[in-house]
C-alpha positions as CSV (number, residue, x, y, z in Angstrom):
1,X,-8.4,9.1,11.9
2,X,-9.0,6.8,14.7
3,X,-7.5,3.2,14.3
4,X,-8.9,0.1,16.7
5,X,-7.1,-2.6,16.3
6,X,-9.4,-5.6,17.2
7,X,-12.7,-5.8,15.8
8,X,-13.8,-6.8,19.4
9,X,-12.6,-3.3,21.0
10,X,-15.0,-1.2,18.9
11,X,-17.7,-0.1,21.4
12,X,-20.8,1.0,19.8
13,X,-22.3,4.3,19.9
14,X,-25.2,6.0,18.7
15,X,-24.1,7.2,15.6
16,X,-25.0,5.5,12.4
17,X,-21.8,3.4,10.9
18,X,-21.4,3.7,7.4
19,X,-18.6,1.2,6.4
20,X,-16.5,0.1,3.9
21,X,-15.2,-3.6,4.1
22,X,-11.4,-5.0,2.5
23,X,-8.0,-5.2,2.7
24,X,-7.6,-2.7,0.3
25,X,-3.7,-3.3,-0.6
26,X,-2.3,-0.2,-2.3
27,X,-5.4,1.9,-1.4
28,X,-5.3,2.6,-5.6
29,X,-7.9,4.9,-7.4
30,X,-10.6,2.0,-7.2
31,X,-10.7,2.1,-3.4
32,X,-10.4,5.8,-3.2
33,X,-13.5,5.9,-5.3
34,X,-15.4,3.6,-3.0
35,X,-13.7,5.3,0.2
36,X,-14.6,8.8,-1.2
37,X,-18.8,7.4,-1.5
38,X,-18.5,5.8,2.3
39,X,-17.4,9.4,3.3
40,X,-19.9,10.8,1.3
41,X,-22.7,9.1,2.7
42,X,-21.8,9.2,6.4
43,X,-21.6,12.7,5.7
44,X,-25.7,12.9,4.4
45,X,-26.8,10.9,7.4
46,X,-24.4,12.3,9.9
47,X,-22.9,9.5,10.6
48,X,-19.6,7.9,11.1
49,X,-17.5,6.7,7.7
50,X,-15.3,3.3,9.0
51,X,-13.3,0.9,7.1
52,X,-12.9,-2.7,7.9
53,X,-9.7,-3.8,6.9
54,X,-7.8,-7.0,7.6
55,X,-4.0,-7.9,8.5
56,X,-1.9,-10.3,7.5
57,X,-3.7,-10.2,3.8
58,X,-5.9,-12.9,3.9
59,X,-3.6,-14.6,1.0
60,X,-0.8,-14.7,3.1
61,X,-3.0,-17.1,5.4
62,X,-4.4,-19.1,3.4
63,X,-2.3,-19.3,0.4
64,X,1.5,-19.0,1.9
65,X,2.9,-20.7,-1.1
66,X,2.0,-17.7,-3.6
67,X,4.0,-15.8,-1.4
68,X,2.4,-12.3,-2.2
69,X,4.2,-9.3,-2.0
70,X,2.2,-6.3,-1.2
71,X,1.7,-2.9,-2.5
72,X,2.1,-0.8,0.9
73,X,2.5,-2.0,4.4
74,X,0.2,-1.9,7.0
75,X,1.2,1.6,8.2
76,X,0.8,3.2,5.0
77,X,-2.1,1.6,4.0
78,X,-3.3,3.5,7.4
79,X,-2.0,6.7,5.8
80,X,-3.5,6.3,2.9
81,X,-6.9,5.4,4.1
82,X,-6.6,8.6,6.5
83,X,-6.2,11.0,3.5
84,X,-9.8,9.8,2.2
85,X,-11.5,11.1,4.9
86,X,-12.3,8.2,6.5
87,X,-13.4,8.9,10.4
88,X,-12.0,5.6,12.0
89,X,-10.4,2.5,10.7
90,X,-11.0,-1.4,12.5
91,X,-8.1,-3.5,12.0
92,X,-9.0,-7.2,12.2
93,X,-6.6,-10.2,12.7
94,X,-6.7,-12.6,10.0
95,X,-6.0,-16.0,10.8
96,X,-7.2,-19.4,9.4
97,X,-9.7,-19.6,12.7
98,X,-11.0,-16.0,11.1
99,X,-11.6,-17.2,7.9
100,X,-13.4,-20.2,8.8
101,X,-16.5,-18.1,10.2
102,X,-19.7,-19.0,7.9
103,X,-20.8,-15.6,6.3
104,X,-23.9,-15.3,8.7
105,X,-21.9,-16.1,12.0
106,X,-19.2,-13.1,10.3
107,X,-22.3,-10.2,10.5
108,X,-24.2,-11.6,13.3
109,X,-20.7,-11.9,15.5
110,X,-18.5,-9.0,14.2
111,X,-20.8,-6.6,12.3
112,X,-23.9,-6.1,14.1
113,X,-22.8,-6.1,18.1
114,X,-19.9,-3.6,17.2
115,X,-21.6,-1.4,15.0
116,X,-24.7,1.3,14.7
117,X,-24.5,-0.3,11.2
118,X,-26.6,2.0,8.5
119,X,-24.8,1.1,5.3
120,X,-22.0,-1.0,4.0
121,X,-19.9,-0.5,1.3
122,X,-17.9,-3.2,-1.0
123,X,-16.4,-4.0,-4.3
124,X,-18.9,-5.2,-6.9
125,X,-16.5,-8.9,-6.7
126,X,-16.4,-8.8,-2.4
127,X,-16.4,-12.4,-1.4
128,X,-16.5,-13.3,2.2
129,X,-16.8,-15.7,5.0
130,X,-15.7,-19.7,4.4
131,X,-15.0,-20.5,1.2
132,X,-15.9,-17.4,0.1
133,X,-19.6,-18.3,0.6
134,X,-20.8,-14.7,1.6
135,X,-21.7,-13.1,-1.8
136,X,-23.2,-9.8,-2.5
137,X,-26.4,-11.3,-3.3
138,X,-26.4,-13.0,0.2
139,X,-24.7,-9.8,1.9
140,X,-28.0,-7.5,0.4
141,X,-30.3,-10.6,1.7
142,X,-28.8,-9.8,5.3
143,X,-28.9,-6.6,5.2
144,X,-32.8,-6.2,4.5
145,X,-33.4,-8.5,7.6
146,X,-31.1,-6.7,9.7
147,X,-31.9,-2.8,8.8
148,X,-28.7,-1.9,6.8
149,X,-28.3,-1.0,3.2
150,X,-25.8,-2.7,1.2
151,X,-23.6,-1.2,-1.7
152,X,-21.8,-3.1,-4.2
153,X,-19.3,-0.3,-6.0
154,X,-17.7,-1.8,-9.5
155,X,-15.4,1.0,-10.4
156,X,-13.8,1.8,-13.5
157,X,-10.7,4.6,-13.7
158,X,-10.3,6.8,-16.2
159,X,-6.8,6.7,-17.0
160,X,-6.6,8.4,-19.9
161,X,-9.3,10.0,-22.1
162,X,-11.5,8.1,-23.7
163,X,-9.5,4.9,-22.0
164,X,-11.2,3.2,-19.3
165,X,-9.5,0.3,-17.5
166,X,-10.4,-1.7,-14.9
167,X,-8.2,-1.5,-11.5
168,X,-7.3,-4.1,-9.7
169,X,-4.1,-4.3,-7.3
170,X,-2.6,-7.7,-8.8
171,X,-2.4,-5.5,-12.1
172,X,-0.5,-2.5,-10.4
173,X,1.7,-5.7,-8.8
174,X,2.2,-6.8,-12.3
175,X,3.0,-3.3,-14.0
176,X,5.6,-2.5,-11.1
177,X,7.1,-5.8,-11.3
178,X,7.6,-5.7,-15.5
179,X,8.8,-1.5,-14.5
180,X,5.9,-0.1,-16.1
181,X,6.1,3.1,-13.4
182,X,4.0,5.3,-15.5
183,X,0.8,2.8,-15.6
184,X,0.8,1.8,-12.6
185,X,0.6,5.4,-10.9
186,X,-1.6,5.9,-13.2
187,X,-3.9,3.2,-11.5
188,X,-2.7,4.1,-7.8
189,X,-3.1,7.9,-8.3
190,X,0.0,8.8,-6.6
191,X,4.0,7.8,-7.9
192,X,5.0,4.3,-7.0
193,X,6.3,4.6,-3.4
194,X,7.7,2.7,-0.5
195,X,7.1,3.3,3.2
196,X,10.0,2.1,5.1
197,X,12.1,3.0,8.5
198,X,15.7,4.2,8.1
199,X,18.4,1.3,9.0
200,X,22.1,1.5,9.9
201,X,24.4,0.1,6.6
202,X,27.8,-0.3,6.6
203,X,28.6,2.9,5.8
204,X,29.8,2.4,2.2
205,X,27.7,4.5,0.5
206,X,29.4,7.9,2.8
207,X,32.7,6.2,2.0
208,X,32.0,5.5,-1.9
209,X,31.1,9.5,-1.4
210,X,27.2,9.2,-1.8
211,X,25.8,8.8,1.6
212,X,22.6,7.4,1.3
213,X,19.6,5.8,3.5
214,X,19.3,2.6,4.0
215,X,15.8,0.7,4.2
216,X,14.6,-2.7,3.9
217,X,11.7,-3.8,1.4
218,X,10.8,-7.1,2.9
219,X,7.6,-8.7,1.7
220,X,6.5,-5.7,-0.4
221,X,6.4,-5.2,-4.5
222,X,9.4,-3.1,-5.7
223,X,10.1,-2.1,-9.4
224,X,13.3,-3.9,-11.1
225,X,16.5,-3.8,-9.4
226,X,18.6,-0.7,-11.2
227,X,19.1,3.1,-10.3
228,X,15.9,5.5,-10.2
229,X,15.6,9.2,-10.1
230,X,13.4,9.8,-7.2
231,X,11.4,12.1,-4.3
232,X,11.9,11.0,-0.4
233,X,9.9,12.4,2.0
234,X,11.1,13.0,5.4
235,X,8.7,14.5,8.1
236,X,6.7,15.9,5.6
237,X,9.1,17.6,3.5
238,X,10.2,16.3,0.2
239,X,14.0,16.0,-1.2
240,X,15.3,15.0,-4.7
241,X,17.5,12.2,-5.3
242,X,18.3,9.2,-6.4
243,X,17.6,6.0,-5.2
244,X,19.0,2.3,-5.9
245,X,16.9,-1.1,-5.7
246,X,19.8,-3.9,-5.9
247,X,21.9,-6.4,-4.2
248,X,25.5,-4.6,-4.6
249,X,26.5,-7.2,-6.4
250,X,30.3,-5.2,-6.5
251,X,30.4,-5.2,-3.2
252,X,28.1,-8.0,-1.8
253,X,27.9,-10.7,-4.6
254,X,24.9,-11.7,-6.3
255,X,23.1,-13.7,-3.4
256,X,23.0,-11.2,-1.3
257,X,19.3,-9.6,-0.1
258,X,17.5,-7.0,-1.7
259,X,18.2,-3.4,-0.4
260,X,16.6,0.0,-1.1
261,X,19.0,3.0,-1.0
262,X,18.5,6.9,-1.8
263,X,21.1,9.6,-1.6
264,X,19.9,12.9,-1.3
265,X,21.5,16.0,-3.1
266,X,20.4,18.4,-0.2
267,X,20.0,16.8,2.8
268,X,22.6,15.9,5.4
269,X,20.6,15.3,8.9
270,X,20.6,12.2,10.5
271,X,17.1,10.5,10.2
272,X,18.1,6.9,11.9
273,X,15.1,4.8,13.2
274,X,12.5,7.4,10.8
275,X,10.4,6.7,8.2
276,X,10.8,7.9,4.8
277,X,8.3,7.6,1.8
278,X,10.4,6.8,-1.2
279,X,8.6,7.4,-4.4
280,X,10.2,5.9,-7.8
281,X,10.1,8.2,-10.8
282,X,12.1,7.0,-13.8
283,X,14.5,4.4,-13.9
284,X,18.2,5.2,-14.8
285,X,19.9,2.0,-15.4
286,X,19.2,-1.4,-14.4
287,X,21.6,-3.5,-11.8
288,X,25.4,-4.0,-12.8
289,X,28.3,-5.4,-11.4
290,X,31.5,-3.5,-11.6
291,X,34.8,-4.6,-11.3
292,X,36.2,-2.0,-9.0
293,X,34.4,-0.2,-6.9
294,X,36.3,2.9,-8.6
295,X,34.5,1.7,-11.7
296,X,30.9,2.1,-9.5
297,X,31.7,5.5,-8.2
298,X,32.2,7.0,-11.8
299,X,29.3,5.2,-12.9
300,X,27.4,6.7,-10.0
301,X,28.6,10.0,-10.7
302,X,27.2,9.6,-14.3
303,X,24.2,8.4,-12.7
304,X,24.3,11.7,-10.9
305,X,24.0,13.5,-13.5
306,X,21.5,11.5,-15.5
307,X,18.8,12.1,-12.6
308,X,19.9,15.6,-12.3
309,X,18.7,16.3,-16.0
310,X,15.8,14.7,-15.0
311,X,14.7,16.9,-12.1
């Protein structure tokens, strides 16, 4: 998959654009499905299936106080997208300048001079331009003036039989925040994961005698802090372990930041600066604070043991 960043670097060729328009955080089953019909269609015309996404989210703009915390990062949002079959992804800049384009000046400005548009694709509840004026209704309105067909795609999952449930990615937030693993990758189609480049610790986890790597979560939706039996996937290859959300409140306090750790039964390469894809399978235990670290390290080896049985 190609990826522009810069709406305004998209040069314009003669095949027909078919594309799909949203952030699409999380990239769950709803977005595949709409993805999967973009594809679809580009395929029938011969054209070329693009996404339109956006970063920051535009809710980190123009809402800062919510402060949101995301289901993927940028980069695997990319990766995601790229497993859909999507030919080339457009990565706009949101700013408050951005979002305060009428709907009209939005098509006329970034739509129609950067793309042989044939059909657009959006959720069935798309909103767009200033103050969220640019409706479906007006979206279909522009596109029978301007020659392009316009979809609106309401999607409902089938998550279990004869259970249908709407998908939206402020209720995968909410199942992940409350620990509900098994409903929410149930809604994203894949396990609850975390993209994130291997830091340098302080070592304690090889001196405890669990060596583990060490990444950061930053502005992104984790489950609850506590011990998880998990899969990390290193340059494509997958490896058992376990893997701790906390503060290390034994060793750190309890105002210390929010760390994500995994130790690895079978693995003992060094992977500094890499990313790994940490998915979260079942949680062990929640956070504790210990009153000796010798106290951690048996509870650890019980922890072992626990994820062990597991696998």
């Amino acid at each position: 998959m190609k990826v522009i960043f810069g709406i305004g670097k998209v040069k314009t060729h003669s095949r027909k654009a078919v594309l799909a328009i949203g952030v699409f955080d999380g990239v769950h089953l709803g977005h595949q499905a709409l993805l999967k019909k973009v594809v679809e269609r580009a395929k029938e015309i011969r054209g070329e299936a693009i996404v339109l996404t956006f970063s920051p989210h535009p809710v980190e703009v123009l809402h800062p106080e919510k402060k949101l915390q995301l289901l993927v990062s940028l980069s695997y949002r990319l990766q995601l997208i790229e497993r859909t079959g999507i030919d080339t992804c457009i990565v706009a800049r949101f700013t408050q300048q951005f979002s305060q384009l009428s709907p009209r000046i939005f098509i006329e400005r970034y739509l129609l001079p950067h793309t042989n548009l044939s059909d657009v694709f959006v959720g069935g509840d798309f909103r767009f331009g200033h103050d969220r004026e640019g409706t479906l209704a007006f979206l279909k309105k522009e596109g029978r003036i301007f020659g392009f067909n316009v979809h609106g795609i309401d999607v409902i999952a089938t998550a279990k039989k004869k259970c249908h449930s709407k998908i939206s990615s402020s209720m995968i937030r909410r199942y992940i925040y409350e620990g509900k693993l098994k409903k929410a990758s149930m809604l994203l189609g894949r396990e609850v994961s975390f993209l994130g480049k291997v830091t340098r610790g302080q070592g304690l986890g090889t001196r405890l005698g669990f060596p583990t790597l060490n990444v950061h979560p930053q502005n992104f939706i984790h489950p609850p802090l506590g011990v998880y039996a998990a899969v990390v996937e290193i340059e494509s290859k997958k490896y058992p372990g376990m893997a701790y959300i906390g503060r290390r409140p034994t060793i750190q306090g309890t105002n210390a930041g929010v760390v994500i750790e995994a130790h690895l039964f079978k693995f003992h390469k060094n992977v500094y600066g890499k990313d790994v894809l940490i998915s979260f399978l079942k949680k062990i235990r929640g956070e504790k604070k210990f009153h000796s670290q010798e106290k951690l390290i048996e509870e650890m080896k019980i922890d072992k043991k626990r994820v062990l049985k597991y696998f």
